[in-house]
N, C-alpha and C positions, 0 to 999 in steps of 0.2 A: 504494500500500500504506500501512496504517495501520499508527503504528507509536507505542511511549509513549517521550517521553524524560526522564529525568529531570536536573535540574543545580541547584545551589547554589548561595544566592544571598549577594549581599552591601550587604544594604539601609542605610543610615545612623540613626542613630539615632531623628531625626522618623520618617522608617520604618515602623522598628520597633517606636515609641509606635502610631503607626496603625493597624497592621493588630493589633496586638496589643487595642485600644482594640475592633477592628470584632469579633475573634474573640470577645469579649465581649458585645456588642448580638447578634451573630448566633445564640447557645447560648439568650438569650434568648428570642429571636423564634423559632429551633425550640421550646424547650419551652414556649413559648405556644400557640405553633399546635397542641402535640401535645395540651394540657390541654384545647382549646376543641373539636377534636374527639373526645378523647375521653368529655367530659362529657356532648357532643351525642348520641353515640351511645348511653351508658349511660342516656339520660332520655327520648329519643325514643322514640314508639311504644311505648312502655310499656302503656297501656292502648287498643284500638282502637276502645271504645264511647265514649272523651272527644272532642270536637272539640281539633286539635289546630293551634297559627296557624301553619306554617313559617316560619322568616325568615332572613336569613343564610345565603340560600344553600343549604340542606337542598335537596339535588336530588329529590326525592319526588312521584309522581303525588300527587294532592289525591285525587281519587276511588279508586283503588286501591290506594294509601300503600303502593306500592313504591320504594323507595332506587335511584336509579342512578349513573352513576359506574366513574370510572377506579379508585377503590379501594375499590368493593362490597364490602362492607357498610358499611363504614364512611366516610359520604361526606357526613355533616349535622353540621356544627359547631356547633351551637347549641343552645338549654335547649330544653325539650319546652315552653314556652308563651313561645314569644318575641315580640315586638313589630315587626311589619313597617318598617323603618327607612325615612325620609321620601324618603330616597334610594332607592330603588326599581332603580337602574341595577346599585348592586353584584349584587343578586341575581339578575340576567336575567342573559342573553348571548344573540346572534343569530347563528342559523347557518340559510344555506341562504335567511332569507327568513323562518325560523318565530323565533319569542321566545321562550324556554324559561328554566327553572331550572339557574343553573350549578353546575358540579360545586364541592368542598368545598376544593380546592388554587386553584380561580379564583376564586371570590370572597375567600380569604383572600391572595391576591397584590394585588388591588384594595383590599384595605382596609391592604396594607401599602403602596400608592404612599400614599394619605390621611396616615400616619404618617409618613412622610417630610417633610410639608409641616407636621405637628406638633411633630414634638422631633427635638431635633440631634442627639441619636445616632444616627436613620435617614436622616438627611438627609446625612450626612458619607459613608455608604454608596455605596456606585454599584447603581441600581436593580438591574441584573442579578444581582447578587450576592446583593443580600433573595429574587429569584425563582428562583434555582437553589438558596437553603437550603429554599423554601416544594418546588421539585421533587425533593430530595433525604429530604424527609421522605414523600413518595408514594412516592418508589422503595422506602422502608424498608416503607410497608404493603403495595406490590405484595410483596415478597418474603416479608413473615406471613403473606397471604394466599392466595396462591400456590404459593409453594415453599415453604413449610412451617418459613419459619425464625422465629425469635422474635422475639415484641413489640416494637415500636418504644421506645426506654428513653427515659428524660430525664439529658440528657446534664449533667452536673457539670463538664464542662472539654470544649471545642473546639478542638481545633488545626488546624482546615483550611478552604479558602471555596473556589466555583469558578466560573469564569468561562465565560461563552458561546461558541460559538465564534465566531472572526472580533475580537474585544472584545483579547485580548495582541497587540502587534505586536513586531518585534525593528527595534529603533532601528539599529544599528550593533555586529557582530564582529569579532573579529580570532581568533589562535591560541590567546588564551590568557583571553581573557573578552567578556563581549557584553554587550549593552546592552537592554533590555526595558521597553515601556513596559506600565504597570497602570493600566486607568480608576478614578480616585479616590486610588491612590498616590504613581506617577510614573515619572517613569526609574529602574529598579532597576540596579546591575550583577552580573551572575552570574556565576558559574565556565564556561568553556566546553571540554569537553570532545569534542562533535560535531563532524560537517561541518556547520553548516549552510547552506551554500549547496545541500544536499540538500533542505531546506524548499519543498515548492510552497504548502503550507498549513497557517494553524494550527487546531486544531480548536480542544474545550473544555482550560479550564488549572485545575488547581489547585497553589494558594499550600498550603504546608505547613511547620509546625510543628515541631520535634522537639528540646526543652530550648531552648539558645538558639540552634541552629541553623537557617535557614530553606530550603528548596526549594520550586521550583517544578516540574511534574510536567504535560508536554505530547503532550495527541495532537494528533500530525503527520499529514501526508500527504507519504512522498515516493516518486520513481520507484520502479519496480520492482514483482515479486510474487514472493509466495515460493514454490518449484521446489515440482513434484509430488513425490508420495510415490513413492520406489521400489517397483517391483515384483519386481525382481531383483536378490534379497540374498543375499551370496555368505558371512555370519556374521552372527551374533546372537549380542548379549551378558545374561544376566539379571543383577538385581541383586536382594540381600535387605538391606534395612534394620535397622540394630539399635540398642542402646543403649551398648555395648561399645565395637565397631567400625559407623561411623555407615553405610559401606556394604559389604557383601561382593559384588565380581563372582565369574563364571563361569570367568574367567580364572586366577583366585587370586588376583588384589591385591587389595588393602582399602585403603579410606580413614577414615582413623581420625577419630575423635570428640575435637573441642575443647574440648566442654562449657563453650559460655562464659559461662552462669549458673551451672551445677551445680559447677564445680570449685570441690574446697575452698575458694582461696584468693579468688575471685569473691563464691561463696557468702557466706561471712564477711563480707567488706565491702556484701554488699549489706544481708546479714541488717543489720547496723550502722548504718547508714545510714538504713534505714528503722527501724527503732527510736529511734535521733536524733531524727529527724523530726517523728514521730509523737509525742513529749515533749513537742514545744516548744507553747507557748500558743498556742490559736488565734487565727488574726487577726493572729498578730507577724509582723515580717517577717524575723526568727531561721526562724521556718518555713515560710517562703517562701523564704525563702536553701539551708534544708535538704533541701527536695526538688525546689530548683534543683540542687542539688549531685548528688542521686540523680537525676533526669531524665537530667543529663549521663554518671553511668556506665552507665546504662541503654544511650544511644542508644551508646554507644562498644562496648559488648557488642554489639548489635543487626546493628552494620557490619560487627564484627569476625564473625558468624556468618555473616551476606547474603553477604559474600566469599569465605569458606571454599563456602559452597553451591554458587558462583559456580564454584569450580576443579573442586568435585568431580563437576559436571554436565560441567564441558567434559570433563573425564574420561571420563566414562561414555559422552558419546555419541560423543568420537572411535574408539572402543574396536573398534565393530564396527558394522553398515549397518541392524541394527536393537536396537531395545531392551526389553527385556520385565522388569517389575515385578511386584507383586505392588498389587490393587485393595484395599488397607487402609480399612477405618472409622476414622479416628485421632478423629473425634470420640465413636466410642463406646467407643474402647481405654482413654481420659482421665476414661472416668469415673471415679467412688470408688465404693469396696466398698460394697456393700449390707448393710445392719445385720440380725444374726441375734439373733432374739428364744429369750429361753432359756424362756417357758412363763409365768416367774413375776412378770413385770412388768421383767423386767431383761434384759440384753444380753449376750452372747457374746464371745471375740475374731474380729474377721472381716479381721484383716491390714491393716486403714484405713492405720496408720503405713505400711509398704512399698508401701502401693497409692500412697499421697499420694506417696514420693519415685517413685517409676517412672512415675507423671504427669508430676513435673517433669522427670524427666528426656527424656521421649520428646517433651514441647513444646520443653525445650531445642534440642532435635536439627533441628528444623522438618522433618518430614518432606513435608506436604504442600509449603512451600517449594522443597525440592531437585525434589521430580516438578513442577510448575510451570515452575521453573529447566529440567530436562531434557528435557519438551514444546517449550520454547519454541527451545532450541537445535537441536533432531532438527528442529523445522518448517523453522528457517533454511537447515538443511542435507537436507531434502527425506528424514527419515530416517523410517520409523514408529516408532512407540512404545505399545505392546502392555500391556494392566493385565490380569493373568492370575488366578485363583480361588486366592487362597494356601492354601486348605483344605491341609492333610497336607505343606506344601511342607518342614517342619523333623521330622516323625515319619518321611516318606514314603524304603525305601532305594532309591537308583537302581539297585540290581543284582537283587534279586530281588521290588521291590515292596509288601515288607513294612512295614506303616506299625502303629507301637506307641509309646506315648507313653514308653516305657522307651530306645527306639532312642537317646535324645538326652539329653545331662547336661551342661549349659553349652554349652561351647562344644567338646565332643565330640559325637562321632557316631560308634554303634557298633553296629551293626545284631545283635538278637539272636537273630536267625534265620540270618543266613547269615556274620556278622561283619566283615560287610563295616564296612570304619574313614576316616572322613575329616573336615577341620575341619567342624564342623555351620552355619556360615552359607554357607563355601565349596559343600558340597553342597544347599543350598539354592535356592542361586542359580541353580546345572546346572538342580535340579528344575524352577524360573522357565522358564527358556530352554527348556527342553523344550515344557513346559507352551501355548508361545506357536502352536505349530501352522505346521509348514513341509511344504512338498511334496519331497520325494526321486525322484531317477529310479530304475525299477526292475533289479534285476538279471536279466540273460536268461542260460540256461545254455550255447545252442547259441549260436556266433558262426563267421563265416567263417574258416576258416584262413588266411588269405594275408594277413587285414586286418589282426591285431595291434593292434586296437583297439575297445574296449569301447562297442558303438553298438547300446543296446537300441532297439526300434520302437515299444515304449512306454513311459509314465512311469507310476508309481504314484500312484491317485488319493488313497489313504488317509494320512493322517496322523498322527503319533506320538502325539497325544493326541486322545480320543471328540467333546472340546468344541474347535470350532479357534476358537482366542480373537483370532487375526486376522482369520481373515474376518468376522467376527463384530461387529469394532469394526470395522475396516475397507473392508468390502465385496469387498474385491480381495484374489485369494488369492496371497500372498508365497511364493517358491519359491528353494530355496537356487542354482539353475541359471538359465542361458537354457534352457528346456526343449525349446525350438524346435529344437538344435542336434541333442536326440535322437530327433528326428521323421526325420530328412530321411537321406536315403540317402547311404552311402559315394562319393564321387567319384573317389578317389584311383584311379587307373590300375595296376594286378596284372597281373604278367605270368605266362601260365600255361607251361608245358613238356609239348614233345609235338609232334602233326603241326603242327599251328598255331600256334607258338612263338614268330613272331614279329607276330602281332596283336595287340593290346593291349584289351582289356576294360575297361568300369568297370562295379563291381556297383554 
């Protein structure tokens, strides 16, 4: 089983010059790489009736000037009339037997070994490390262009590098720290918090950054796999999310909300801080000091929130055998208002200020974090974990169905049809759980009299809710019984009275 570990390190000062030194060449050598293909791209094939020279790698039929490539379309790093370089070798590769045009991340990995053997900033590097920033900037266009997320930026500040697998070894542990070697740095020592004599392997590593603290962050390989998904679940818990209280169960407890940027007294100092900062003269090192100073209350908020996530998932999934949420957009909850035009060239009020603080506040909260947090525990413990359609789940009454946007006023819940009353994220949460779709045995009217116990011959197929949002994500349908138990006929021995009183029957 793969598994990520993370631990803290404690590098010495050379170190710490070092890799702070490489974190520098390497922001570099991404936003190079990222200018040279994007120049390529925006110049290439521009016109189809010019001759056009490829070079550098432009992976392109010559006769049908189609682009191919791991990161289609965009996969030609060079000007649209470039000069075939004497060296000939970068721009090929052989595969198979044929000689072909390499893609735009392999020839710009082979013109960064050339640099290495030019200037000492890349040469201090360890190869590996230049060619997982050149495949980490692939990963960013697999993901534009693919999944739909956005542009690859040019990055202002780097705080991370990662290593290959097989490349980190562990020198020597004990209880309470270990010992790590890094190609190009050295013996580092870290904080040890693991077993790891649980390690059969290290995978890829990365070194990370956060103000002046340093970690490093490992996929392992060790025994084990994590248990199947329950299919017999004897409670389910829902939870609703909020800004108030950070979660409401089904149960009626809540886990309150620390707000560890938003509280007043956070807020202010940070407000402060970054204003400081941003005063001081650029290029001093008064302002290098000052949002060294804010870096560090940053990451100390950052733990203090991680932690808090950390309880309130083990919470949730010890709680009950399965867990059912609500499938939130928080990326498009975080927008800001859209500006309302009044006719005359001018603008509206459209609530911007209020939308702006209930942004910050609902990032503060890290909702996508806590479900993350809570997947990853329900897997350890073989629990499922159900994302259910939150439409109506805060207007919706659980007693007679009635869903009115009036139903609900903060943190009341007052239904105005039938007046039914309860906290409004408490009955939210029921709604969740409801929502997630369980199987029930059914009730039968005629039973034996002698048996004294309730042993319907079938179970009900239909479900509390139209859409069953487990089978659904899950494939397997989760049922609050062994339903097996009410399949199967009575055994127990009834004695009957009469001529034959003393033979013993089982129905």
């Amino acid at each position: 089983m793969q598994v990520r570990w993370n631990f803290k390190f404690k590098p010495n000062q050379t170190q710490i010059i070092k890799m702070s030194e490489w974190l520098i060449s390497l922001r570099k050598h991404r936003n190079y790489a990222l200018r040279e293909r994007e120049t390529g791209y925006n110049t290439n094939n521009q016109n189809a009736d010019t001759p056009v020279s490829y070079a550098w790698g432009s992976y392109c039929d010559l006769e049908s000037r189609i682009e191919y490539g791991a990161n289609c379309p965009l996969t030609c790093p060079v000007l649209k009339h470039g000069v075939i370089p004497s060296d000939l070798s970068l721009a090929l590769k052989t595969s198979s037997g044929i000689i072909k045009w390499d893609i735009a991340s392999g020839i710009q990995m082979k013109v960064t070994t050339q640099l290495r053997h030019q200037y000492c900033s890349f040469e201090n590097i360890d190869s590996d490390v230049l060619q997982r920033n050149i495949a980490l900037l692939d990963t960013a266009f697999n993901n534009f262009w693919r999944h739909g997320r956005g542009f690859p930026q040019y990055l202002r500040k780097l705080d991370s590098f990662e290593y290959k697998p097989g490349r980190v070894k562990l020198i020597n542990f004990v209880d309470s720290y270990a010992t790590v070697y890094l190609p190009g740095i050295g013996n580092v020592k870290m904080f040890n918090s693991r077993d790891l004599n649980l390690i059969k392997e290290i995978r890829t590593c990365t070194v990370k950054r956060s103000a002046d603290n340093w970690h490093i962050s490992m996929l392992i390989e060790i025994p084990g796999e994590l248990p199947e998904v329950k299919t017999k679940i004897k409670s389910v818990v829902g939870i609703d999310v909020g800004v108030n209280r950070l979660v409401a169960l089904s149960d009626g407890s809540f886990v309150e909300n620390i707000r560890a940027t938003t509280n007043t007294r956070n807020a202010r100092r940070l407000a402060m801080r970054q204003r400081a900062a941003s005063r001081k003269i650029n290029g001093s090192k008064n302002k290098a000091k000052a949002y060294q100073k804010l870096a560090k209350m940053q990451h100390k908020l950052t733990q203090k929130r991680n932690g808090h996530n950390w309880q309130a998932a083990s919470k949730i999934v010890k709680t009950a055998d399965a867990v059912g949420r609500e499938d939130l957009k928080i990326t498009n909850m975080v927008k800001r208002a859209k500006p309302k035009h009044n006719g005359k060239g001018g603008y509206l009020k459209n609530g911007a200020s209020a939308k702006t603080g209930l942004n910050k506040v609902i990032l503060d909260c890290g909702w996508g974090d806590l479900f993350n947090k809570i997947a990853w525990l329900a897997a350890k413990s073989g629990k499922p974990v159900i994302a259910v359609d939150p439409k109506y789940s805060s207007q919706e009454c659980p007693k007679c169905k009635h869903i009115d946007k009036k139903n609900r006023s903060g943190e009341k819940f007052i239904c105005t049809n039938c007046g039914y009353a309860d906290h409004a994220d408490t009955k939210a949460s029921r709604i969740v759980a409801k929502k997630v779709g369980l199987l029930f045995p059914s009730k039968t009217k005629k039973l034996p009299r002698d048996s004294r116990k309730v042993t319907p011959s079938r179970y009900q197929s239909s479900v509390v809710e139209t859409r069953n949002h487990a089978l659904e994500q899950l494939n397997t349908q989760l049922s609050l019984f062994d339903l097996t138990d009410y399949m199967i006929a009575d055994n127990r021995e009834s004695r009957k009275y009469g001529r034959k009183s003393g033979e013993s029957l089982s129905l």
